[in-house]
BATOR-342623 format. One record per residue (C-alpha): residue in three letters; x, y negated, z negated. Coordinates in steps of 0.001 Angstrom, whole numbers. Layout:
N
+------+---------+---------+---------+
: rest :       x :       y :       z :
+------+---------+---------+---------+
:  ala :       X :       Y :       Z :
...
+------+---------+---------+---------+
This chain:
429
+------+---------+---------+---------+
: rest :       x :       y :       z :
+------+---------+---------+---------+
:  unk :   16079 :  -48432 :   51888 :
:  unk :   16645 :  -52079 :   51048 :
:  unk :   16764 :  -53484 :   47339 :
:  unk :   15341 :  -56731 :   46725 :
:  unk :   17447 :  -59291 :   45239 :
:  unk :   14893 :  -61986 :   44321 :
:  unk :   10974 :  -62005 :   43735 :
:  unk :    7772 :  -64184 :   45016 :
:  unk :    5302 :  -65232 :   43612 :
:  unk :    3225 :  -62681 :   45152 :
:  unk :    5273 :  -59991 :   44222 :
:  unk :    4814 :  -60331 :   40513 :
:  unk :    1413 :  -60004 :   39004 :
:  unk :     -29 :  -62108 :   35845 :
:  unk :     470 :  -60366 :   32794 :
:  unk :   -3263 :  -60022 :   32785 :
:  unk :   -3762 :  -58673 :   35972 :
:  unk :   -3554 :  -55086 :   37151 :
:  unk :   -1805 :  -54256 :   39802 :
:  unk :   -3568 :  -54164 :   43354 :
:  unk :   -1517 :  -50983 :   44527 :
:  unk :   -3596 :  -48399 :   42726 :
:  unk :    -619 :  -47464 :   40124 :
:  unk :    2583 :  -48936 :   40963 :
:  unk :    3965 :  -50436 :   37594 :
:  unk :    4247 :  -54307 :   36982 :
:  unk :    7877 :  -55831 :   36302 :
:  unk :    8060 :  -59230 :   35465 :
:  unk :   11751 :  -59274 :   36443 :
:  unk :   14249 :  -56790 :   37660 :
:  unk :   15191 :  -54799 :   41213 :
:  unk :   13834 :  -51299 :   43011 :
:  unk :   16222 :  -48668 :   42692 :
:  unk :   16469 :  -45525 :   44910 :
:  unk :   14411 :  -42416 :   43372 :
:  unk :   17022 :  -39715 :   41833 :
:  unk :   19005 :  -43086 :   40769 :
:  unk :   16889 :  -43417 :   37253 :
:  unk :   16585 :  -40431 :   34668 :
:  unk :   12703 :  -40794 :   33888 :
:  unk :   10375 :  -42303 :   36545 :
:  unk :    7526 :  -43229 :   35030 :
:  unk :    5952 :  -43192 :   31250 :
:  unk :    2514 :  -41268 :   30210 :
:  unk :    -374 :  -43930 :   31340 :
:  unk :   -2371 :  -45014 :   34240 :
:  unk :   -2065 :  -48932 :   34994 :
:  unk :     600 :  -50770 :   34689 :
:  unk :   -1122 :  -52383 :   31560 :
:  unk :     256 :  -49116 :   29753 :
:  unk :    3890 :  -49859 :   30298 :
:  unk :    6518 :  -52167 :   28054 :
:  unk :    8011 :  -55237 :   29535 :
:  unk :   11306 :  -54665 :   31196 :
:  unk :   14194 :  -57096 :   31546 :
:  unk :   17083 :  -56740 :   34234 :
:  unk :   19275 :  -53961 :   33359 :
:  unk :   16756 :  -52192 :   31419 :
:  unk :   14946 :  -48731 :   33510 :
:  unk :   13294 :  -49629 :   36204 :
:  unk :   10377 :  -47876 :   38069 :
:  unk :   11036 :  -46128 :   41715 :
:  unk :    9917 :  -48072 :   44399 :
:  unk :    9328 :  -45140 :   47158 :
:  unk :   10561 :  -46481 :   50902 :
:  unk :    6966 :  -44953 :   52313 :
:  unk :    5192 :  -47570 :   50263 :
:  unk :    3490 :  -44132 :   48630 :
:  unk :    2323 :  -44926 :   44846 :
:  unk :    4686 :  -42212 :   42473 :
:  unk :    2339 :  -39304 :   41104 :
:  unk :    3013 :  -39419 :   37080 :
:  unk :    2943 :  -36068 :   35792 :
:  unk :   -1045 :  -35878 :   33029 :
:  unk :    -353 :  -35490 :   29823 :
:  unk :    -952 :  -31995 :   29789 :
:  unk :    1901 :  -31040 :   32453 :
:  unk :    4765 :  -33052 :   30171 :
:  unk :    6464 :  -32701 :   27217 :
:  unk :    8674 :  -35316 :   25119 :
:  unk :   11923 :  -35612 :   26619 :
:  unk :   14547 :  -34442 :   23454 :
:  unk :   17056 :  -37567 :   22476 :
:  unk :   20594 :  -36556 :   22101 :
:  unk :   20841 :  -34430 :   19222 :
:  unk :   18230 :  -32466 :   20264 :
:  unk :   15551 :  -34173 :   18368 :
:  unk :   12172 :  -35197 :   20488 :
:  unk :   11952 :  -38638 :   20583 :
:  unk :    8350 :  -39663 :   19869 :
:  unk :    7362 :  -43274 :   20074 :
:  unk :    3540 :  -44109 :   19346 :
:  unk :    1707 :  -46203 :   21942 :
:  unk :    2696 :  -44305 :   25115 :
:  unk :    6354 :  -45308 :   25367 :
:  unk :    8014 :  -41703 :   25070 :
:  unk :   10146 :  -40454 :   27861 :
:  unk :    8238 :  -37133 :   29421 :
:  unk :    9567 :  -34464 :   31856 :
:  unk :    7025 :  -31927 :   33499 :
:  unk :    6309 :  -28347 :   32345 :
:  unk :    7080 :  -25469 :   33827 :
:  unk :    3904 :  -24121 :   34416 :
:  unk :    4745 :  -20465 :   32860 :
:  unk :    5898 :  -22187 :   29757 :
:  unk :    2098 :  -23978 :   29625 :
:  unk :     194 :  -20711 :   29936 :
:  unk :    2322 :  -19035 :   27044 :
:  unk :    1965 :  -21914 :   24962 :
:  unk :   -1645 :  -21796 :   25884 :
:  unk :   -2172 :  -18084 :   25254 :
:  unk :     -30 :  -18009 :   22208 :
:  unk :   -2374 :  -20772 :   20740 :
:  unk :   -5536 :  -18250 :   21388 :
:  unk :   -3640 :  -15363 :   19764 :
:  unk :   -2716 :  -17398 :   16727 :
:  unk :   -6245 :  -18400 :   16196 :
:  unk :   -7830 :  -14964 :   17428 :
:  unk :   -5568 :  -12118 :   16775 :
:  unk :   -6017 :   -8670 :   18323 :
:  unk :   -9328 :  -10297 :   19446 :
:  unk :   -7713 :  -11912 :   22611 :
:  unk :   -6161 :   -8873 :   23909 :
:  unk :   -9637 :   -6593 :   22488 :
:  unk :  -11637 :   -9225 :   25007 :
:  unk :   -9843 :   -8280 :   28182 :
:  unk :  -10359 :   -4372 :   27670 :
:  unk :  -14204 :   -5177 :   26695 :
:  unk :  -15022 :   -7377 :   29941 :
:  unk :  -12330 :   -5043 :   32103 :
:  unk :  -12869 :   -1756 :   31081 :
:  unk :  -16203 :     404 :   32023 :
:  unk :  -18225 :    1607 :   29062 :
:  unk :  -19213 :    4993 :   28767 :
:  unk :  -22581 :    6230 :   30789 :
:  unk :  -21344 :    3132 :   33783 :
:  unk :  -20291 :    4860 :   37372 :
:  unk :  -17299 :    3044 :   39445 :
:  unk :  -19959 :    1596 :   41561 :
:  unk :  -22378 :     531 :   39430 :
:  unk :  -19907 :   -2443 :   37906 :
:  unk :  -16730 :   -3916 :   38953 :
:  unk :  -14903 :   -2809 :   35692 :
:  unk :  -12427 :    -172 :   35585 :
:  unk :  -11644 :    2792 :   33829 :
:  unk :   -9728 :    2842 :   31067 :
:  unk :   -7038 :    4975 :   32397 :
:  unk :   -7074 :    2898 :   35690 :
:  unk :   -7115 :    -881 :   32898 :
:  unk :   -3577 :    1190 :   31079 :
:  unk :   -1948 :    1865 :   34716 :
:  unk :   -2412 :   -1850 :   35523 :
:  unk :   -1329 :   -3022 :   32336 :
:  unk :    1912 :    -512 :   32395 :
:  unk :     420 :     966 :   29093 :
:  unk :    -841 :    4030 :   27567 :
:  unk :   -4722 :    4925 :   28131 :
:  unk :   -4773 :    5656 :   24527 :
:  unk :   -3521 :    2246 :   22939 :
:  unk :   -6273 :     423 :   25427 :
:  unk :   -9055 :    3152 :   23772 :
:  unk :   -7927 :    1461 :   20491 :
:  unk :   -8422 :   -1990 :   21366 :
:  unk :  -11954 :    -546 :   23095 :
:  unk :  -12966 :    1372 :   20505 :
:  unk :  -11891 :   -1497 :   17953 :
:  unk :  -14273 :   -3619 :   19979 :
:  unk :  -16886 :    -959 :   19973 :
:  unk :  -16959 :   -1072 :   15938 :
:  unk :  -17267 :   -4758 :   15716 :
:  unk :  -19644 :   -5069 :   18223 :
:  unk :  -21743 :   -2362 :   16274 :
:  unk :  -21275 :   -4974 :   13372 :
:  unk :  -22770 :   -7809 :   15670 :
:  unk :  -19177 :   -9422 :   15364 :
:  unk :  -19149 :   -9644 :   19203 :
:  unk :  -21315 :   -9035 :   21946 :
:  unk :  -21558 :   -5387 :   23253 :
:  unk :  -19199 :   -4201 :   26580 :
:  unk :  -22479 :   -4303 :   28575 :
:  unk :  -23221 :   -7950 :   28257 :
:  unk :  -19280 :   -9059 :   29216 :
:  unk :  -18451 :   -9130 :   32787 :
:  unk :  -14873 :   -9652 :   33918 :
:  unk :  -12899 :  -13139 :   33234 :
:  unk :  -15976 :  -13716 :   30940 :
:  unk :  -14503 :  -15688 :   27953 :
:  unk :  -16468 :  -16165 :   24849 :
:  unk :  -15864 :  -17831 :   20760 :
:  unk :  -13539 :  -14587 :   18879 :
:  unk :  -13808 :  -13734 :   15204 :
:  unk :  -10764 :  -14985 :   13224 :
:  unk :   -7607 :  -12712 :   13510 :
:  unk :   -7910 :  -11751 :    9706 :
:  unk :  -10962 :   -9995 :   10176 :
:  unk :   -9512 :   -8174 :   13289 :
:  unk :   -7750 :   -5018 :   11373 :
:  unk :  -10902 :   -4185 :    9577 :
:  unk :  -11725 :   -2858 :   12972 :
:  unk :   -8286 :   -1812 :   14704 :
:  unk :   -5925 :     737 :   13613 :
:  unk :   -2268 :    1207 :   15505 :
:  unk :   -2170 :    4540 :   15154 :
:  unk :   -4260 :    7514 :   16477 :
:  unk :   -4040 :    9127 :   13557 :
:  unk :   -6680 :    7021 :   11920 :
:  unk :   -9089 :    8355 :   13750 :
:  unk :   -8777 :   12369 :   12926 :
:  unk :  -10997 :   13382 :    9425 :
:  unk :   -6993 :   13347 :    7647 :
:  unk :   -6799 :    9762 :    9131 :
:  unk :  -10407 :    9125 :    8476 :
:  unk :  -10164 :   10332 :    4408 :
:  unk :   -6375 :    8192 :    4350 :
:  unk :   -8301 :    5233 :    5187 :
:  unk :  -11310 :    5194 :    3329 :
:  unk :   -8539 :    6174 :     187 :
:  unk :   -6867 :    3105 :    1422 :
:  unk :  -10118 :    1103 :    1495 :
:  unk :  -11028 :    2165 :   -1919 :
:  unk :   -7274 :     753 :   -3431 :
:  unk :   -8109 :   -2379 :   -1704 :
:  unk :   -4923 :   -2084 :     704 :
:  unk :   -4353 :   -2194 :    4152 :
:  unk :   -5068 :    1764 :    5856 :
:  unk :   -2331 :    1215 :    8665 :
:  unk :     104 :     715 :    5685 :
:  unk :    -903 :    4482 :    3700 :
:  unk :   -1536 :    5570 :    7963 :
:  unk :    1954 :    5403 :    8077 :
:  unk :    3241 :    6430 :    4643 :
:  unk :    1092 :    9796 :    5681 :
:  unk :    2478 :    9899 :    9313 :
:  unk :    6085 :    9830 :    7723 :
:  unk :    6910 :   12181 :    5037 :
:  unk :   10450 :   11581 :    4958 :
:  unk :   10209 :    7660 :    4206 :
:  unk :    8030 :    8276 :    1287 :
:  unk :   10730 :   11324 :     263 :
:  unk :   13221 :    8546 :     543 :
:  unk :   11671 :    6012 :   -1436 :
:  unk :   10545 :    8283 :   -3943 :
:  unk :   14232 :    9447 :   -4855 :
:  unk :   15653 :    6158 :   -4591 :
:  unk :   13157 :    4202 :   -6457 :
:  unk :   11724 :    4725 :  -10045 :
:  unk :    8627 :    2585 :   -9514 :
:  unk :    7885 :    4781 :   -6170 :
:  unk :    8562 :    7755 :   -8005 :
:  unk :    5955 :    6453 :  -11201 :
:  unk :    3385 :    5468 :   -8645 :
:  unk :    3720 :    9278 :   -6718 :
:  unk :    3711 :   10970 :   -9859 :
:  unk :     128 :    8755 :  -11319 :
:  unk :   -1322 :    9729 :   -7629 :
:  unk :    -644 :   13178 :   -8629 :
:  unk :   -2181 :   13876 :  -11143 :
:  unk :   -5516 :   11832 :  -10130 :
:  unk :   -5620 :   14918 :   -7370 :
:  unk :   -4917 :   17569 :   -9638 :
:  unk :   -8030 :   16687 :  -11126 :
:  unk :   -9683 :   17879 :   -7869 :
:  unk :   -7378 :   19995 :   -6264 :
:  unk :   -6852 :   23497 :   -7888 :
:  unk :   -4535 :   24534 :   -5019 :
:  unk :   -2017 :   22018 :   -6296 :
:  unk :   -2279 :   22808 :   -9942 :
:  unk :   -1667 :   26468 :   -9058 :
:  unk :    1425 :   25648 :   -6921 :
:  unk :    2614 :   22849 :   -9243 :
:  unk :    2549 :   25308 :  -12048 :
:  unk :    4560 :   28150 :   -9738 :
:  unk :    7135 :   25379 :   -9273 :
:  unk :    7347 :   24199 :  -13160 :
:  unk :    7556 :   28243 :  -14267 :
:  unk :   10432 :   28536 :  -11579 :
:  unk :   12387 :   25860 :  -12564 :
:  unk :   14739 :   25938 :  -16080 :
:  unk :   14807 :   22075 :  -16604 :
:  unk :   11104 :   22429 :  -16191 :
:  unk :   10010 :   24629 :  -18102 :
:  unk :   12108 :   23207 :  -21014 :
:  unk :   10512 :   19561 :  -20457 :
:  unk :    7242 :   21092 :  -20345 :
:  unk :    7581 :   22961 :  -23777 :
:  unk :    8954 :   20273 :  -25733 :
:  unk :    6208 :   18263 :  -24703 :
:  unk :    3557 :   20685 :  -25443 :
:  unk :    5118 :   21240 :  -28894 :
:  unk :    4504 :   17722 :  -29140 :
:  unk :    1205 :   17075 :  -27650 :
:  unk :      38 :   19798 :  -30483 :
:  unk :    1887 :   18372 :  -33436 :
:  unk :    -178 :   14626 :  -32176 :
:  unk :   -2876 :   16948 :  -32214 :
:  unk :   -2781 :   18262 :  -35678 :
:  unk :   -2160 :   14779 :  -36809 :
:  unk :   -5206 :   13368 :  -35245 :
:  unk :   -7604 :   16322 :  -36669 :
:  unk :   -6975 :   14881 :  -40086 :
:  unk :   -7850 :   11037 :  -39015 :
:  unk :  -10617 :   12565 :  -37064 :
:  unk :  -12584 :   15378 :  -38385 :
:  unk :  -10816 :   14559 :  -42312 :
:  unk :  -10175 :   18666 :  -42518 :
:  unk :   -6686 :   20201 :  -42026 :
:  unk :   -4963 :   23701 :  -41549 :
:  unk :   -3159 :   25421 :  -44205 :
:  unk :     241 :   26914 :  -42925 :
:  unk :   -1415 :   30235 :  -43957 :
:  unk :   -4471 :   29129 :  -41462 :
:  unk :   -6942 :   28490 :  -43758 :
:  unk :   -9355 :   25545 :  -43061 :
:  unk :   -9504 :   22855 :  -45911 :
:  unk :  -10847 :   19289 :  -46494 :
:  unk :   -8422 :   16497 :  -46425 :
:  unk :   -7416 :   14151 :  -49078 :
:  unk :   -7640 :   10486 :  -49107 :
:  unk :   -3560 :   10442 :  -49678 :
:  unk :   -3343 :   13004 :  -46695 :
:  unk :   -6042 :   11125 :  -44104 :
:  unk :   -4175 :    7299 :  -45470 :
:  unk :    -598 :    9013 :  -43878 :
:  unk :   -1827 :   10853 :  -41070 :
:  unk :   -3348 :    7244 :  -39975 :
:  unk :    -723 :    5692 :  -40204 :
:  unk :    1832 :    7873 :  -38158 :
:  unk :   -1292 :    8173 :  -35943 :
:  unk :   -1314 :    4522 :  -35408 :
:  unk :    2455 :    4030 :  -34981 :
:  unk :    1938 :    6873 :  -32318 :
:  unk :    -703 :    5050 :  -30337 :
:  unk :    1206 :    1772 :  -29598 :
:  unk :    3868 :    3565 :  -28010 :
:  unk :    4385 :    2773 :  -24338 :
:  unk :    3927 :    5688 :  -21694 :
:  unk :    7096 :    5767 :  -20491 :
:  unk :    8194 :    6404 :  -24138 :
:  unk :    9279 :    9436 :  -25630 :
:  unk :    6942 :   10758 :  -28349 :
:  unk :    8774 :   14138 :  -29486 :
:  unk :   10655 :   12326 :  -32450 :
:  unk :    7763 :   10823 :  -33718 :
:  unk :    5414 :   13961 :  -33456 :
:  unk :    7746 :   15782 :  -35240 :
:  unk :    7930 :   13281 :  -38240 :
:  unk :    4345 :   12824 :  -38230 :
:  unk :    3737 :   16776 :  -38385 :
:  unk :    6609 :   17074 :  -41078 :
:  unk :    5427 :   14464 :  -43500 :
:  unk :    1583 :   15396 :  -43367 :
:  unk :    2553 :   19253 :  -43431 :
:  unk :    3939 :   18573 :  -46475 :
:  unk :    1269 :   17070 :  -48342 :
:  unk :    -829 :   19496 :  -47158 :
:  unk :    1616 :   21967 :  -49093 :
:  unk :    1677 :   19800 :  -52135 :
:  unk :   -2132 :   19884 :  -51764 :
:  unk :   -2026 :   23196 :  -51899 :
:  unk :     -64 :   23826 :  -54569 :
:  unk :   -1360 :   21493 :  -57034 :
:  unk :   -4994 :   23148 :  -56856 :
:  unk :   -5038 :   26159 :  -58618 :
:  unk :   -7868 :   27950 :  -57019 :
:  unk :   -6546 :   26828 :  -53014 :
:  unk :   -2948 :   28706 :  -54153 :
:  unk :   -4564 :   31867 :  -55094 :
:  unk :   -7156 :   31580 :  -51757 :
:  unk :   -3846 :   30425 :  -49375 :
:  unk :   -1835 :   33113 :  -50991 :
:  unk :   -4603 :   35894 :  -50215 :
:  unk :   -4804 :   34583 :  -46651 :
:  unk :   -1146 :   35233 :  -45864 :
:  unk :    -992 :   38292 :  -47417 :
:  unk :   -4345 :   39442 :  -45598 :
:  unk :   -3122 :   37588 :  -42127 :
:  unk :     687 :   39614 :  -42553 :
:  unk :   -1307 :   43122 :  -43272 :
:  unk :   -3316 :   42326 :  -39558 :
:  unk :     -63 :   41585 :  -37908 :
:  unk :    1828 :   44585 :  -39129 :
:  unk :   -1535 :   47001 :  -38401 :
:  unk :   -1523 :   45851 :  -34697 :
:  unk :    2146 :   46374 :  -34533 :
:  unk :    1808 :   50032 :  -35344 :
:  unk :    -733 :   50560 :  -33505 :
:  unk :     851 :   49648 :  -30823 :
:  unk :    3938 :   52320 :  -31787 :
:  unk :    2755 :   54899 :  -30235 :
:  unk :    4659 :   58319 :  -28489 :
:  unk :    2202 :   59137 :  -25858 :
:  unk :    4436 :   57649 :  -23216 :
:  unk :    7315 :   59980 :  -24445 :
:  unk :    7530 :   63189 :  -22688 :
:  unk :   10545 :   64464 :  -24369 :
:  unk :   11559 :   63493 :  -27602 :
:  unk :   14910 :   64363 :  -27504 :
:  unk :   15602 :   61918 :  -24610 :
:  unk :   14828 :   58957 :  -26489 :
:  unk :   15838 :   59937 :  -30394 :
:  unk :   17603 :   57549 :  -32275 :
:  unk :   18647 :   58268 :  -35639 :
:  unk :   17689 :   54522 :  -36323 :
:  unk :   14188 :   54896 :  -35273 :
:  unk :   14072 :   58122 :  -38325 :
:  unk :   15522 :   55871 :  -40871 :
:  unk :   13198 :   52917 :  -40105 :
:  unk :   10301 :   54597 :  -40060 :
:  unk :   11409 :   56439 :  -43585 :
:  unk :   11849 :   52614 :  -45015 :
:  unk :    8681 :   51490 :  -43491 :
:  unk :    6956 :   54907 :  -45088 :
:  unk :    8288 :   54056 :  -48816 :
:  unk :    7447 :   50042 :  -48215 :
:  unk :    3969 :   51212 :  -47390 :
:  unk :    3741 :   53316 :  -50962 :
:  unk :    5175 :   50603 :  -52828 :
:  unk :    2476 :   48363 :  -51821 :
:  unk :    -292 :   50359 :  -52121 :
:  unk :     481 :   51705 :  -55197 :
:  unk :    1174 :   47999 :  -56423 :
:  unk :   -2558 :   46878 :  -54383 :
:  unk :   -4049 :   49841 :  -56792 :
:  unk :   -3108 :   49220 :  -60051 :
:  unk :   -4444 :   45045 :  -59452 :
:  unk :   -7988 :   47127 :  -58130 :
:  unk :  -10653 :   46271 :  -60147 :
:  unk :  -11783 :   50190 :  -60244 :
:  unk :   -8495 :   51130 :  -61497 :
+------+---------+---------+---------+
């Protein structure tokens, strides 16, 4: 191959003109150079009308010694050519330096645009137009099976079933058209991706009636049902999280007792496990004892009637509702997480004892609340005795005591005293 050292006329086009070889660039001055000999052969255009003016020294186009015109690579096939530190070098107006695509690299870029914009949809399209619906024979269609669609794709048959029955569901919906109207390499417009997991669920699970109730549960909390799918499908994680984390724990414990409400199964073997337990069964008195102390309280603000500490019902004061408001109140705007033993207990003390000052001050209330007691000690000690009975002992001398003699004796001359002293305040006597 010869370079050319000087021009002609002919040689050189007007800058107006185009050149009459179907392609080959213009240059109003410089020399052919053998092909390999420049880094980039030609820029992104078709005529030479697209290219910047050259001077000598500057890149030069590839003259090819066949006289063939150089095939530039569309726009399409090439990419910006990346400038030394790595940056693409983009110049408007066509004059960026472009190097071809590996066609692989195109199709990913092309598919990965589709998935972006599509989702689950892309992949749920080439099971609905490949894969045979149910009630199709092998020869009826030129679709496959979907165990045959899994071998192909070096999958299992049950994740394709996922994306077909995802499909199924959305076509059901009218989202897309049904598996009988695709054929295969059909391509159609796909819902956006976000709408995609309303209608596909990763796991198999989802589909059982536990999988089925997890996800309508999840539906109803307005979360994802692959994200309580796999809580469910992992016991061990939730343990973990649970221990480890105080919010987890709050949440568990809230869920809880929501299915309590429902379940008596669970009360029954939550209340086994509370009764077994020391630290329990501790918590769960102290809390009782003050649940009923809030509860006394309230009665007063409530129903304005309180309990004597001898049991008798009376009507509350104005002094005695004012306080049992207020501790009522300070009650209320406590947090949850806050204890409310200390202040159940003051509450209960300081109305309790108004209620004994109430009593006390009103003559005719201290006679009735001292009659009660009396009358409410009497019942207590009958049904005690009652209850003392011999009839279970066969022989006496196996389980004399001469402490049971002398108690009973005491009890015996306690019993005189007091009816002798109930006689004499008779009214007959």
């Amino acid at each position: 191959m010869s370079v050319d050292t000087a021009h002609s006329a002919s040689a050189v086009p007007p800058a107006d003109e185009t050149p009459a070889t179907g392609g080959v660039p213009a240059q109003d001055e410089g020399f052919w150079v053998e092909p390999g000999a420049v880094e980039a052969q030609a820029p992104v255009g078709e005529s030479g009308a697209d290219m910047p003016e050259q001077s000598v020294g500057e890149r030069a186009p590839v003259r090819p010694s066949s006289g063939e015109v150089p095939v530039q690579p569309s726009v399409e096939e090439t990419l910006v050519r990346p400038s030394a530190d790595g940056i693409p070098a983009q110049v408007p107006g066509g004059d960026d330096l472009v190097e071809a695509v590996d066609e692989q690299v195109a199709r990913d870029a092309r598919e990965f645009g589709v998935y972006a914009r599509t989702g689950g949809w892309a992949f749920a399209l080439k099971v609905a137009r490949s894969v045979r619906p149910g009630g199709e024979a092998a020869g009826e269609t030129p679709k496959v099976s979907a165990k045959r669609f899994a071998e192909l794709a070096g999958c299992s048959p049950e994740r394709v079933m996922r994306y077909y029955k995802a499909w199924d569901k959305a076509a059901d919906d009218g989202m897309v058209p049904h598996f009988e109207a695709l054929t295969p390499g059909e391509e159609i417009d796909l819902p956006d991706s976000d709408v995609w997991l309303t209608y596909y669920s990763s796991r198999s699970s989802a589909t059982s009636d536990r999988g089925t109730a997890i996800t309508a549960a999840a539906e109803a909390e307005g979360i994802r049902p692959t994200k309580a799918l796999e809580v469910a499908e992992n016991p061990t994680a939730l343990r973990a999280a649970i221990l480890a984390d105080p919010s987890t724990a709050q949440a568990a414990r809230t869920a809880l007792l929501d299915r309590l409400k429902e379940d008596p199964a669970l009360q029954t073997e939550l209340a086994r496990d509370i009764a077994r337990t020391d630290e329990l069964k501790k918590a769960v008195a102290n809390e009782t004892q003050a649940a009923s102390r809030i509860g006394y309280v309230r009665q007063i603000v409530e129903n304005g009637q309180v309990k004597t500490p001898a049991g008798q019902l009376i009507d509350a004061t104005a002094e005695l509702r004012a306080e049992a408001e207020r501790h009522l109140s300070l009650i209320d705007e406590l947090d949850d997480d806050e204890d409310t033993g200390e202040w159940a207990t003051e509450a209960y003390d300081s109305v309790k004892e108004l209620v004994v000052q109430t009593v006390e001050s009103d003559p005719g209330l201290r006679v009735q609340e001292r009659r009660t007691k009396f009358y409410s000690s009497l019942q207590k000690a009958t049904k005690v005795f009652e209850e003392l009975t011999l009839d279970d002992a066969v022989d006496l001398d196996a389980i004399y005591e001469d402490d049971m003699l002398q108690r009973l004796e005491e009890l015996q001359q306690a019993l005189s005293t007091c009816i002798a002293a109930l006689r004499k305040a008779s009214p007959g006597e």
